[in-house]
C-alpha positions in Angstrom: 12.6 101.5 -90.0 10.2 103.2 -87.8 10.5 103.1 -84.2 9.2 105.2 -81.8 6.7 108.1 -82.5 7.1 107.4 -85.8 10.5 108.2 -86.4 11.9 106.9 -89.8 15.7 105.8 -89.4 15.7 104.4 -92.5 19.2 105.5 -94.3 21.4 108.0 -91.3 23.8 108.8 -94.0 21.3 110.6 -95.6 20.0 112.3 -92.5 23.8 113.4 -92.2 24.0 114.5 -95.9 19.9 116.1 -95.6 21.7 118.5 -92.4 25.0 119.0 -93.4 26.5 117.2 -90.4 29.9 116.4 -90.8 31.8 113.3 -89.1 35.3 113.7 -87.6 37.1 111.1 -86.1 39.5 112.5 -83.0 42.1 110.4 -81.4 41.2 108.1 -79.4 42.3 110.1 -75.9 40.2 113.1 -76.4 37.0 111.5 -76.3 37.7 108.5 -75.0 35.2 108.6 -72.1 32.0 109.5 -74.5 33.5 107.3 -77.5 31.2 109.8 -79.2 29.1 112.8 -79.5 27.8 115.4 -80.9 26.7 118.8 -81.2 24.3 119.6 -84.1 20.9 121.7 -85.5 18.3 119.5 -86.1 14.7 120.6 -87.8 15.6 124.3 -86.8 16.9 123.4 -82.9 20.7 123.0 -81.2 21.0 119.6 -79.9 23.4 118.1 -78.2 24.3 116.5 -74.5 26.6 118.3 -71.9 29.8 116.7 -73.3 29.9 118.6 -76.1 30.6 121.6 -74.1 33.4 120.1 -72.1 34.6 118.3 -75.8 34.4 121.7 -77.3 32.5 120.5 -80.6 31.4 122.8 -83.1 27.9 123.3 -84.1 27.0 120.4 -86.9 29.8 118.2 -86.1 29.8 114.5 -85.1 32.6 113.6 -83.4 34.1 109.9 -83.0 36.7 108.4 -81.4 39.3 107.1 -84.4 39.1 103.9 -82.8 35.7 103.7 -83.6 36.1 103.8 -87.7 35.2 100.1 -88.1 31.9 100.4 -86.2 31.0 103.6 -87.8 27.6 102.3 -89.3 26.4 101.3 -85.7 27.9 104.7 -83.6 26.6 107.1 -86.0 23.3 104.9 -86.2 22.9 105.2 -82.6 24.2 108.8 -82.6 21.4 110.1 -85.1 18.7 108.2 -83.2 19.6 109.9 -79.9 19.6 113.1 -81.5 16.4 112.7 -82.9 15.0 111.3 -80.0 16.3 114.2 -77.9 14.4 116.3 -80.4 11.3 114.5 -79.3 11.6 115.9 -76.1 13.6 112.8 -74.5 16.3 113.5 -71.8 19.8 112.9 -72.4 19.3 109.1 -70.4 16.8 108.7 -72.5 17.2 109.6 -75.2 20.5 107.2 -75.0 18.3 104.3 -73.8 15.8 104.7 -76.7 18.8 105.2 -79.4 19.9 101.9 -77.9 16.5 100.4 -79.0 16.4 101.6 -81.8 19.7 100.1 -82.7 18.9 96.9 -81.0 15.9 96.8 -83.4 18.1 97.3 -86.2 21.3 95.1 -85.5 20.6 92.4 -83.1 21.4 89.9 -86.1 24.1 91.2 -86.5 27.3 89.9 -84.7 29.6 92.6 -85.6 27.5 94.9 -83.5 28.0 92.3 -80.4 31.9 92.7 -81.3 31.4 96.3 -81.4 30.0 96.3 -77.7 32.5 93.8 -76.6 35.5 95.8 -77.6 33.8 99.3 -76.5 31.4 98.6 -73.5 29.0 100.8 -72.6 28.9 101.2 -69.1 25.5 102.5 -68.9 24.3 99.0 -70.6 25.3 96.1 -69.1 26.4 93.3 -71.9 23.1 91.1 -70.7 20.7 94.0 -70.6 21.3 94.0 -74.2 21.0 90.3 -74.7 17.9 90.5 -72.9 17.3 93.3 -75.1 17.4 91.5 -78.3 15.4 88.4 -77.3 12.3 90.7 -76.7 13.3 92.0 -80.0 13.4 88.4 -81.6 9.4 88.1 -79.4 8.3 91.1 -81.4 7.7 93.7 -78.9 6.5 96.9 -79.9 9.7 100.0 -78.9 7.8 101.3 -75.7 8.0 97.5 -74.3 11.4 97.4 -75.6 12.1 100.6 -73.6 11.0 99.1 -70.3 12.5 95.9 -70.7 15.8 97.7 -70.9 15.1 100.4 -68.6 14.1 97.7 -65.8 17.2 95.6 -66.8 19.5 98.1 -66.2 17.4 99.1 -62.8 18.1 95.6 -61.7 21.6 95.8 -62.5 22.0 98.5 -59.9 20.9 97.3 -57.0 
């Protein structure tokens, strides 16, 4: 699938396999208010967000929480997109934002991916941004209309 700039998502386990990026799954208390991150080299650079620092995650790891393992397809989807988005140049906001585009791209269909969000919230993503979310999806906008649709979602959400 290609979404923004041309970035191919196609299959992340190879992407994880291609960079040697291991997965470890942490209990549940150690990373409970990230769920997950990550701290890896991607096409020659270090990426990673501030929590990896205070996690303490070595270079090339993805860490997730153990509660996680039945959503794994959809965290580490969302986890490689936002690391190759922040290779793009994308902040750490968005570069989260546009991962979760990307994922809504991929999984809106998808009810387990609902149940996933419904179990573990994200509190940066308010439940009916990403309903709103997937019925531009279902319209057919293109990722950058996506993006604002989200972004001004959430915006309204705050005030």
């Amino acid at each position: 699938m290609f979404v923004d700039e041309g970035v191919d998502l196609g299959d992340v386990y190879e992407i994880l396999r291609e960079n040697w990026w291991k997965i470890r799954y942490v209990p549940h208390r150690v990373i409970k208010d990230y769920n997950a991150c990550y701290r890896v080299v991607y096409r020659g650079r270090v990426i990673y967000p501030p929590a990896a620092d205070v996690l303490g995650i070595p270079l090339n790891e993805i860490w997730l929480s153990e509660k996680l393992r039945r959503f794994e397809r959809y965290v580490l989807f969302h986890e490689v997109a936002e690391i190759v988005f922040r290779y793009l140049g994308h902040d750490v906001r968005g570069a989260h934002l546009a991962a979760r585009v990307a994922e809504a791209i991929r999984f809106c269909r998808d009810p387990e991916w609902f149940k996933y969000f419904e179990e573990f919230p994200d509190y940066t993503v308010p439940m009916e941004c990403l309903n709103e979310l997937c019925r531009a999806v279902e319209r057919g906008l293109e990722f950058r209309e996506l993006l604002k649709v989200l972004t001004s979602c959430i915006e309204g959400y705050r005030q």
